[in-house]
Each structure stands twice: as C-alpha cells, then as structure tokens.
Steps between C-alpha positions, in 0.01 A plus 500: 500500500584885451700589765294840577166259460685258741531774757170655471293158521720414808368856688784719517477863489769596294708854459554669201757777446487884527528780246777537218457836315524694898734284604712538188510912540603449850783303384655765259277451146341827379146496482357390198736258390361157361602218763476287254804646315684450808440149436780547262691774604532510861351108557700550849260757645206301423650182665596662792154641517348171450731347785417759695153370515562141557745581789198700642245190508360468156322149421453651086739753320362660171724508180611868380242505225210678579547718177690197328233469214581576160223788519630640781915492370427666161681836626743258647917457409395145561195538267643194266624268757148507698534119584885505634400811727221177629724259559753695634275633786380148573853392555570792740204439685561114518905579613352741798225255574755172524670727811243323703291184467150506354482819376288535195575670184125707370518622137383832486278635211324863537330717241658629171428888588240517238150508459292222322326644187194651506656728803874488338687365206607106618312230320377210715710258254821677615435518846450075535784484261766698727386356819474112370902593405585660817320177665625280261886639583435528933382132458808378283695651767403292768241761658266284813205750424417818286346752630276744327498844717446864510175425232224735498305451177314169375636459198866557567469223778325291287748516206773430768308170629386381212876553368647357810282203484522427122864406569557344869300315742698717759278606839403882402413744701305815444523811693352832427603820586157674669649928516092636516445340846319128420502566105778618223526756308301337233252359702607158622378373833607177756199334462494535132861376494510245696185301407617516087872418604418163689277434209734530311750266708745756693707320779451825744322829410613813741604851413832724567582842440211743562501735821460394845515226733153587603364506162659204418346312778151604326593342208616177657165536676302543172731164386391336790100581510497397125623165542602418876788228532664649210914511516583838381860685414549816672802770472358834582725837459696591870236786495480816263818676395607814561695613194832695534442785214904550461578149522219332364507215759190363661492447895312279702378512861362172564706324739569171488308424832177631376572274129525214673172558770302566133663161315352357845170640392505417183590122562196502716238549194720258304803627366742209453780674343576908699818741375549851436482733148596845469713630779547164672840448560709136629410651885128530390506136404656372791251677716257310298671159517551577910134527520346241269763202607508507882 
C-alpha cells in the first residue's frame, strides 16, 4: 500500500511543512523571485529550507513546485526545461526528507496564474494538459502524494484533478485557498468543495492560505458539518501580514503557541494532516508538531 494511505488508514495525524516564499525572503532571496528557479540555481537554499522543516517535526514535506507547471514557467529562464526543474525539486525534497525516517515527500501542484476562459484567456485543454505533465513528472520522481493547493476556481481545480488523475493513481489532495471569509474570490465555498472533491475520489480535502486562524477554523467547521468524519488537510497562513513598504517583506505575528492550540482545534473536527502556509516558519511547525504529537 501507499505509504501516505498506509499512515492515514492506521490513524495518525500527520504534519506537513510551513511556508517557502516567506521563509525564502527571510533567508536572503528578493521578493519576487520564482522558487522554482532556485531549484536550479541556488538548489542549496531550498534544501536547507526543506531540512529545516523535517528537523522541526514534519511527517510530509512538499516539493518546490507550486508554480512548476508549464503555464505557470512561461516567463521562466527554465521555461524549456519545465520537467528537469520537477525532478530536480523532488530529489531535494526526498535528500532533506531521508535526514529522518518516514518522512514523506508531497508533490506540489498550484494554479497557473491565469484565468480559465470565459473570465481570461487559458483554454480548459491546456490547463489538464500542463497539470497531467507536472503530475506526470512529480510522480516519475518518486513523489508519495500530490497535492493540489492554493485553488480557488472550479475549473482550474478540476483541470488539475482530472490531469493529475489521468496519469497516476497517486493519493491527491485538494486544498483551496478561502481569502473572502468561507468563500473565494470567485465564489467557491467548503461545502461545495468538499462534497464534489470526495466524489470525485480526493484522499483528503482541506484548505491553506487564506487569512486567519479563526476563519480558518470556520471553514474546517463548514468541512466538518457537510460531511462529519471527513479527514481534511489544513495549513492556514501564521495570521495576516504586515507588509514592510521599503523592504517589501511580509511579517507575521502568530506565534507558534497559538498555531499549534488552532492545529489542536482543527484535528478536533477532523483534520488528519495540520501545517502552516504563508508566514509559518520551521518554529511555527514545531509548535504544531509539539501540540498535535504529545
């Protein structure tokens, strides 16, 4: 069996890692920069980032590839070598996951920056096309899950599942970024979500991103009323930012006490899987694994 399905079906609630773009500027990288390009120019950074992570108490590390589609890379140096950027972050991500034992290696996919025609110019063709690739790639490279986050439209998530799904029998999961309090910005609700992504055979529905640990507890709720007993993913931001207008760094104020009392919360309405987006740094996470393990 799957090693993630392994884990799941034996009832462990599982870590996942913290944030990479905040975590990146706080290490040196200008804001802005692709992380994926530092995939292949810097792949040190990223593996220290990544170890960083596991050292703090992660059970699931995500691969540097959350703009790794072909879509997404078009502005890229990279823009013609879109698979070896894939494989490259995989083997990163494996190398920092092997520093400890059982520490599982989540293929990352998010959206391609651009809106699905009739509201933008991407075709629905080349949407599934890119993301069955980028799948297609993650799973060559030895990926134990993929992991479809930061969605807030239908059809983008759609194109990515149905892509992801065309080419691997890998456990997905879906997680959508809610930044309108219980809805996105087009429209997309929990309940909505989760009852058409476990038709459609996700391993774990959840969200990450969005704003606050309270509002993110509303949406596990929503999860939860909608169809109780459900095992959800859940990495909400370390709070709201507070942008530096010189610098243009981010900074958060959640501590990592108060993350880890929330991933508490959020196990309790079914979250089987807790970590940390935007602002959540290798401290956040092991305030989260301090809480959720003992």
């Amino acid at each position: 069996m799957n090693k993630f399905l392994k884990r799941l079906n034996a009832g462990e609630i599982m870590v996942a890692d913290g944030a990479t773009g905040s975590n990146l500027q706080m290490m040196g990288i200008k804001p802005g920069t692709p992380p994926e390009d530092l995939v292949m120019d810097n792949p040190e950074i990223i593996l220290n980032l990544a170890t960083s992570f596991v050292e703090a108490g992660s059970d699931i590390i995500l691969t540097c590839t959350f703009g790794g589609s072909a879509l997404r890379m078009q502005e890229s140096k990279y823009a013609d070598r879109v698979p070896e950027v894939n494989l490259r972050a995989v083997e990163l991500a494996q190398k920092a996951a092997s520093k400890e034992t059982d520490v599982l290696v989540a293929g990352s996919i998010g959206p391609t920056g651009t809106l699905m025609k009739p509201f933008g110019p991407m075709k629905p063709e080349d949407a599934f096309a890119t993301f069955a690739e980028q799948a297609k790639t993650l799973a060559k490279g030895g990926v134990d899950l993929l992991v479809i986050e930061t969605m807030f439209a239908f059809d983008e998530t759609d194109a990515a599942f149905d892509g992801a799904r065309s080419v691997t029998d890998l456990p997905i999961v879906v997680s959508i970024s809610y930044d309108r309090g219980v809805a996105t910005m087009m429209g997309v609700k929990p309940k909505d979500v989760i009852e058409k992504y476990q038709e459609k055979g996700a391993t774990l529905v959840g969200a990450n991103c969005g704003t606050t640990l309270e509002n993110m507890e509303k949406i596990v709720n929503e999860y939860a009323e909608t169809t109780p007993a459900s095992m959800l993913w859940i990495k909400p931001n370390a709070g709201l930012p507070r942008m530096d207008v010189e610098t243009g760094i981010s900074t958060y104020d959640v501590t990592p006490e108060e993350m880890g009392e929330f991933a508490k919360k959020y196990i309790a309405l079914g979250a089987r899987v807790v970590g940390g987006c935007c602002g959540s740094t290798p401290e956040h996470v092991a305030g989260i694994a301090k809480a959720v393990k003992n």
